[in-house]
DSSP file (Angstrom, degrees, kcal/mol; ACC not computed):
  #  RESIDUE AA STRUCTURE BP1 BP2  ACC     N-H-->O    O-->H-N    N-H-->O    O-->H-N    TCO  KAPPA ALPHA  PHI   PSI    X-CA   Y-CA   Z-CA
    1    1 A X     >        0   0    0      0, 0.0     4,-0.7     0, 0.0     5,-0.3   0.000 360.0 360.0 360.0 -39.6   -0.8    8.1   20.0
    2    2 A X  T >4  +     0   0    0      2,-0.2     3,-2.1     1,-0.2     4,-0.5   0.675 360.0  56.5 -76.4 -98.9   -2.9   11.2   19.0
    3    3 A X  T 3> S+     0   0    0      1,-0.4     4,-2.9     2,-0.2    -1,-0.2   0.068 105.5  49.8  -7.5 -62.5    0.4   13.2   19.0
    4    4 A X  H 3> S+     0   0    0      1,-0.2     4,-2.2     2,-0.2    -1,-0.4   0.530 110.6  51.4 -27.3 -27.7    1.8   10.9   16.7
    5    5 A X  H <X S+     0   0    0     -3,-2.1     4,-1.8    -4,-0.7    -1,-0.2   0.715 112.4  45.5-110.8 -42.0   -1.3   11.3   14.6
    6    6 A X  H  > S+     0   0    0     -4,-0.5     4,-2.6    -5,-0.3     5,-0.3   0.984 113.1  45.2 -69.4 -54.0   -1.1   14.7   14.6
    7    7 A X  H >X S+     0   0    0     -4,-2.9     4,-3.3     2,-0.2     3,-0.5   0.959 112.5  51.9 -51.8 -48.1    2.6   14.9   13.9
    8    8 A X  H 3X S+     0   0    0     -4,-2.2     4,-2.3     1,-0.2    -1,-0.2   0.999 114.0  53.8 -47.9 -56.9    2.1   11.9   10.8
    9    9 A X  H 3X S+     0   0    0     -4,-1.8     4,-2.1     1,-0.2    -1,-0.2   0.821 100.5  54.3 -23.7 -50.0   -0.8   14.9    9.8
   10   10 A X  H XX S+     0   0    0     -4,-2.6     4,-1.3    -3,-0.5     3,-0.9   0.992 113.5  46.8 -70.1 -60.6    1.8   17.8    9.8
   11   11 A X  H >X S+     0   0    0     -4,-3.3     4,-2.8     1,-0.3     3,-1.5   0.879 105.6  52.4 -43.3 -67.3    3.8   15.7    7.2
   12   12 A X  H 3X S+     0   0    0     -4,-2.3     4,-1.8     1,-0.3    -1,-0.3   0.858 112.4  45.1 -52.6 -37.7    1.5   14.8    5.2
   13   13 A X  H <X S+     0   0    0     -4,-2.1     4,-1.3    -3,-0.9    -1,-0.3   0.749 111.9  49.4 -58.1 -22.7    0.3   18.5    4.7
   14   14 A X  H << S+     0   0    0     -3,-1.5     4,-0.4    -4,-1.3    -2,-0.2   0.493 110.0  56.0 -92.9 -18.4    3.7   20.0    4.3
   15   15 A X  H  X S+     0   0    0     -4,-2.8     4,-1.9    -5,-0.4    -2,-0.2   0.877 108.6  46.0 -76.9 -31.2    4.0   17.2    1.8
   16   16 A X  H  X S+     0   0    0     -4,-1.8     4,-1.9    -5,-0.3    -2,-0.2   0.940 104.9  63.9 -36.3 -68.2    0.8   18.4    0.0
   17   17 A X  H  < S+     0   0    0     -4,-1.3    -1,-0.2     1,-0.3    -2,-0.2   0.503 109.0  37.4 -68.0 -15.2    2.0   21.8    0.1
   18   18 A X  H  4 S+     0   0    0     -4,-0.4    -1,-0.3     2,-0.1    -2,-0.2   0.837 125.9  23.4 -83.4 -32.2    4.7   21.2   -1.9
   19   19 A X  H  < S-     0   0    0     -4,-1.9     2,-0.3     1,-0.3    -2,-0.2   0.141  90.2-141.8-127.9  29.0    4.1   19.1   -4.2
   20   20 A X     <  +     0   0    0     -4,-1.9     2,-0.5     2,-0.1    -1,-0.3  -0.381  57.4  16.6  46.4-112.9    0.4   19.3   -4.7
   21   21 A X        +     0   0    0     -2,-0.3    42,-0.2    42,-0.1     2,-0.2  -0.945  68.2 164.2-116.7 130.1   -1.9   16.4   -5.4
   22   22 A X        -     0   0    0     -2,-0.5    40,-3.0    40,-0.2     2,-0.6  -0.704  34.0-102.7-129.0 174.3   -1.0   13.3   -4.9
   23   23 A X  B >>  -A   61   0A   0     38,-0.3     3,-3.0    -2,-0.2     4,-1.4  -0.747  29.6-117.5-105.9 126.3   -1.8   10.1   -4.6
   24   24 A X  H 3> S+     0   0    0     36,-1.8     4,-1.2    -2,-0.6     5,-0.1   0.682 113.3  51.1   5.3 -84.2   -2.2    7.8   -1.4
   25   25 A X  H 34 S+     0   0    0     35,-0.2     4,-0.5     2,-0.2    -1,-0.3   0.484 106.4  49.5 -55.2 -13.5    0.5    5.6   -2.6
   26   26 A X  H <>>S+     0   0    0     -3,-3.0     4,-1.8     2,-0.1     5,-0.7   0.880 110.0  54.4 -86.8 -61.1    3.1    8.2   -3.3
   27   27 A X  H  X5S+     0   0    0     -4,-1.4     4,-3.8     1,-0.2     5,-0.4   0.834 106.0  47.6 -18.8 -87.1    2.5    9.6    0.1
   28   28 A X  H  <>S+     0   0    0     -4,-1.2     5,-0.9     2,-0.2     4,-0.4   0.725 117.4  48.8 -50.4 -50.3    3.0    6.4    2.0
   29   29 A X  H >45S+     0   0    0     -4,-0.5     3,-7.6     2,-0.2    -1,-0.2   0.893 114.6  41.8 -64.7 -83.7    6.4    5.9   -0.3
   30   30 A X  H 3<5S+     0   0    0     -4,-1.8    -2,-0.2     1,-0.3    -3,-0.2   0.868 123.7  35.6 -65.6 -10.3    7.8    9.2    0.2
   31   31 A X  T 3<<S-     0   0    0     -4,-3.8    -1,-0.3    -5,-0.7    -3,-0.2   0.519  97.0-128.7 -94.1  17.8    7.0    9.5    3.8
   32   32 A X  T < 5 +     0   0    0     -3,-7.6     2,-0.3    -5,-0.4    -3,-0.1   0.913  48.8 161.2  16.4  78.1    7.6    6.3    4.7
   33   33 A X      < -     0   0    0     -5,-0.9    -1,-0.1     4,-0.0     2,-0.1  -0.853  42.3-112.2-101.1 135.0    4.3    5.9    6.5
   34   34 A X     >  -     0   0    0     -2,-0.3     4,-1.4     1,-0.1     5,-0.3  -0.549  36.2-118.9 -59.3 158.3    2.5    2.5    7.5
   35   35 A X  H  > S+     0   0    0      1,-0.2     4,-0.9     2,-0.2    -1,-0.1   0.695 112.1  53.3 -92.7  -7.1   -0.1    2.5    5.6
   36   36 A X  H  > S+     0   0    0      2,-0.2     4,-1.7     3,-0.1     5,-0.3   0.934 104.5  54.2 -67.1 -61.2   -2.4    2.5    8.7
   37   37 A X  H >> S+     0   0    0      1,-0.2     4,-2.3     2,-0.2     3,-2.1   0.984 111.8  52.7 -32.5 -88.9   -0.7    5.5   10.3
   38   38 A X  H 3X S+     0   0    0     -4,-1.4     4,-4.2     1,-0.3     5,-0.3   0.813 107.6  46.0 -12.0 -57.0   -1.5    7.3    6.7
   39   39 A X  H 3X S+     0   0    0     -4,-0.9     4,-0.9    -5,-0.3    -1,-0.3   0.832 112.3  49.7 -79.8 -30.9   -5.0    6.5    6.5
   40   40 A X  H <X S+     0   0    0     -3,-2.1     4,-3.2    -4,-1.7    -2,-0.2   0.863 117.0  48.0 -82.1 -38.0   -5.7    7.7   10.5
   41   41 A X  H  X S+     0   0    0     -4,-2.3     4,-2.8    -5,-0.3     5,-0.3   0.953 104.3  50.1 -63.3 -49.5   -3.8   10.9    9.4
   42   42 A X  H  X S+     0   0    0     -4,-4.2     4,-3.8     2,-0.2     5,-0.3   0.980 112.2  59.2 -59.3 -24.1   -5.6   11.8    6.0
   43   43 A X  H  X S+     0   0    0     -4,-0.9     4,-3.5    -5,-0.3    -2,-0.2   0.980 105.4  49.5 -63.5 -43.9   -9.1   11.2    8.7
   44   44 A X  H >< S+     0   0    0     -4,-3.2     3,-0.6     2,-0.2    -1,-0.3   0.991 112.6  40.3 -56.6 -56.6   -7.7   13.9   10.7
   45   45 A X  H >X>S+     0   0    0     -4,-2.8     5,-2.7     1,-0.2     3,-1.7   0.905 114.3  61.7 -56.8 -35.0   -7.1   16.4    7.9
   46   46 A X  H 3<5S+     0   0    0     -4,-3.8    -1,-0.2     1,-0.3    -2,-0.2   0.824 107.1  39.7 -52.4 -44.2  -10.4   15.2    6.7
   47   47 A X  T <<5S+     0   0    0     -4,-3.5    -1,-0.3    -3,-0.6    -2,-0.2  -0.094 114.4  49.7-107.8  45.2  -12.2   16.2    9.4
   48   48 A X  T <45S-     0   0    0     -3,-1.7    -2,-0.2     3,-0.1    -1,-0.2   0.338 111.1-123.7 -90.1  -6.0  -10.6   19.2   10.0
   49   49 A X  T  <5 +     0   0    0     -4,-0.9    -3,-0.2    -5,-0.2    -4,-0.1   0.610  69.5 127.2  62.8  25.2  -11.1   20.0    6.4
   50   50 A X      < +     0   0    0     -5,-2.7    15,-3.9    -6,-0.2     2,-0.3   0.723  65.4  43.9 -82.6 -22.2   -7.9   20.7    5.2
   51   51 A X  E     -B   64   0A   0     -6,-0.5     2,-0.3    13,-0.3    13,-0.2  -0.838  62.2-141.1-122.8 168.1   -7.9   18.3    2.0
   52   52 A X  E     -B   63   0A   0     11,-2.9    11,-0.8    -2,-0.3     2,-0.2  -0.996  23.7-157.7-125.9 109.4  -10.2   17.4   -0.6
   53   53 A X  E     -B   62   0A   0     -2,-0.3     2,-0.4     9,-0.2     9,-0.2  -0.634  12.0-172.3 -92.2 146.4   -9.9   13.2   -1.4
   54   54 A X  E     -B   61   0A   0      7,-1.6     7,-2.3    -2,-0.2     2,-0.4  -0.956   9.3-142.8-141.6 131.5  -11.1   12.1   -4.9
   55   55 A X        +     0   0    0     -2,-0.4     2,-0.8     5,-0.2     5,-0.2  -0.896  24.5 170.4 -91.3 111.1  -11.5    8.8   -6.0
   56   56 A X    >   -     0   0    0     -2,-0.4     3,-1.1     0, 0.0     2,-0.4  -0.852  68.5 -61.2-130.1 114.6  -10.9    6.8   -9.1
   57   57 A X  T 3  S-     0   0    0     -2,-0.8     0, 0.0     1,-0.3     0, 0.0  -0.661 120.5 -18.9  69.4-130.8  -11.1    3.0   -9.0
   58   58 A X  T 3  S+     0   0    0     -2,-0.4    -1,-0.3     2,-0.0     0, 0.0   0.762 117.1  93.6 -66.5 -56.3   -8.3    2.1   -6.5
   59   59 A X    <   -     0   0    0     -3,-1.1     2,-0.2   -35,-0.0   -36,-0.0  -0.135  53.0-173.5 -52.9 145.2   -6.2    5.5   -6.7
   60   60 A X        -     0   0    0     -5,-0.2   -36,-1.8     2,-0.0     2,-0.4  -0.905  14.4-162.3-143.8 133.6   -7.4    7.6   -3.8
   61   61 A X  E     -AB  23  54A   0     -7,-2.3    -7,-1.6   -38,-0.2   -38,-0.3  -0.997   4.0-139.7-149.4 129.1   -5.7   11.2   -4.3
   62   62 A X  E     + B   0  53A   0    -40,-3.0     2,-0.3    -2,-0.4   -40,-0.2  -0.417  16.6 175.4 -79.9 135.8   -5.1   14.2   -1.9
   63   63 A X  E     - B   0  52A   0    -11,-0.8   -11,-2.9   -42,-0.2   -42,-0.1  -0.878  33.7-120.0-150.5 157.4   -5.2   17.8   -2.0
   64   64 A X  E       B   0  51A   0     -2,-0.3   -13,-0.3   -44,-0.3   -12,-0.1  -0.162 360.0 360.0 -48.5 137.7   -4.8   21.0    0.3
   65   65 A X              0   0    0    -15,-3.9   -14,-0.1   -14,-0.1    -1,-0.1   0.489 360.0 360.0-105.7 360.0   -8.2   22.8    0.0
């Protein structure tokens, strides 16, 4: 499982890194992530520090730091 959770990570960072900041729900569409898988992945980057989350309302939105 952590492999997996690392690999879901990598995506989601290389997805970052392309296309900047985005939003939770765009993630999850264009990787076609569960949305559980997603949420254990941003935790990892989170505590490694690699993204910066902001929230407003409902939207929760990613970027590389």
């Amino acid at each position: 499982m952590i492999d997996q959770i690392g690999n879901d990570a990598g995506r989601i960072w290389n997805e970052l890194e392309l296309n900047g900041e985005m939003t939770t729900g765009a993630l999850k569409k264009n990787l076609k992530i569960s949305p559980f898988d997603l949420s254990v992945a941003i935790g990892w980057l989170a505590r490694e520090d690699k993204v910066a989350l902001s929230r407003n309302g409902n939207t929760i939105k990613l970027q590389l730091k």
